[in-house]
C-alpha positions as CSV (number, residue, x, y, z in Angstrom):
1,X,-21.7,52.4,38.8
2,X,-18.5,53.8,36.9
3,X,-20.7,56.3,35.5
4,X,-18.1,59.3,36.0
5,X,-14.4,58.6,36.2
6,X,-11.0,59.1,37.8
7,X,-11.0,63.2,38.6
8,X,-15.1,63.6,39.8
9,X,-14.1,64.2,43.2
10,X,-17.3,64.1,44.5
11,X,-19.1,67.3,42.8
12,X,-22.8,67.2,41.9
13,X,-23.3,65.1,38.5
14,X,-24.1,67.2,35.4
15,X,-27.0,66.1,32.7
16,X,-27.3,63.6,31.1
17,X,-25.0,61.8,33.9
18,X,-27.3,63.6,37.6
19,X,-30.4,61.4,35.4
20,X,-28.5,58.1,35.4
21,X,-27.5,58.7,39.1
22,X,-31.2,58.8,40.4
23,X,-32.5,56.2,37.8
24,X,-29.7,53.6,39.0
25,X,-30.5,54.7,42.9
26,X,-34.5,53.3,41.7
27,X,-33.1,49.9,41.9
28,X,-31.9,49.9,45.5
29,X,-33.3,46.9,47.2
30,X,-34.4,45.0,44.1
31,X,-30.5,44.8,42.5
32,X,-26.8,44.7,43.5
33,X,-25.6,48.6,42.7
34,X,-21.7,48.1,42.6
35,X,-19.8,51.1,42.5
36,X,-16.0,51.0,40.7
37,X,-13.1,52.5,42.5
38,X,-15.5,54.9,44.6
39,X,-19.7,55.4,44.2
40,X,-20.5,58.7,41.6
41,X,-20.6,61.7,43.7
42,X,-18.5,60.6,46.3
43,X,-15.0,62.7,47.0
44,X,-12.2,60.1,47.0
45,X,-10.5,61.7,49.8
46,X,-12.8,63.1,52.2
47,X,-15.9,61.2,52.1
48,X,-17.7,64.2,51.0
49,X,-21.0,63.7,49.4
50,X,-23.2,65.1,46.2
51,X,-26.6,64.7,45.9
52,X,-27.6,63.3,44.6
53,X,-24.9,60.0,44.4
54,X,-25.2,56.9,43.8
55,X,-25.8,54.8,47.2
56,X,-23.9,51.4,46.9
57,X,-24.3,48.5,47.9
58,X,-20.2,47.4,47.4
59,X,-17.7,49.5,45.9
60,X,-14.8,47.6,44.4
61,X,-12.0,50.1,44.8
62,X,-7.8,49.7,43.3
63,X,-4.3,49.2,45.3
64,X,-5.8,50.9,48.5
65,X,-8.8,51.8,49.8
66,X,-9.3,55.8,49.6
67,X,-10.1,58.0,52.5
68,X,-13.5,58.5,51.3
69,X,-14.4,54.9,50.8
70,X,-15.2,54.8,55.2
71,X,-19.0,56.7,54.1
72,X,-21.6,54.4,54.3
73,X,-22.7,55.4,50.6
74,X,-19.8,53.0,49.7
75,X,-21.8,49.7,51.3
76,X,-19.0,47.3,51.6
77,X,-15.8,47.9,50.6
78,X,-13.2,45.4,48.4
79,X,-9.7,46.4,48.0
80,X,-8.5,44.7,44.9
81,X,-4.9,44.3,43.2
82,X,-4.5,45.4,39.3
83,X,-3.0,43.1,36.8
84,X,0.7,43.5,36.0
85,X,0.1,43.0,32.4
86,X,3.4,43.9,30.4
87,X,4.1,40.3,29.8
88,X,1.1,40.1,27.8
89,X,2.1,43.5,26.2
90,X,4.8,41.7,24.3
């Protein structure tokens, strides 16, 4: 997914980015949709959803899973750690 990033909070896609949401939700069933941090149109911290959104089959979410990651929208959920990369900075 990652179509829409960090700030969304769930509200209703505008164009062009509502057109990607239902043209990736075509390939339910037939391919792996894998949402990043939380699915597009999903609020972060309440579970709250738009519609349309994008209906995942695993999100892959940072540090700790957010509140609204419990929705089933979400599919199965991975908590996963982000690199400490300032030795590589330097």
């Amino acid at each position: 997914d990652a179509i829409l990033g960090t700030g969304a909070m769930g509200r209703v896609p505008r164009a062009p980015f509502i057109d990607w949401v239902v043209e990736t939700n075509r390939f339910i069933g037939s391919h792996a949709i894998i949402a990043a941090d939380i699915p597009t149109g999903i609020n972060p911290n309440t579970g709250a959803s738009a519609s349309p959104r994008i209906l995942a089959d695993e999100t892959i979410t940072m540090i700790v899973p957010k509140p609204g990651c419990t929705v089933s929208e979400c599919g199965r959920v991975s908590v996963v750690p982000l690199s400490y990369i300032e030795p590589l900075l330097g």
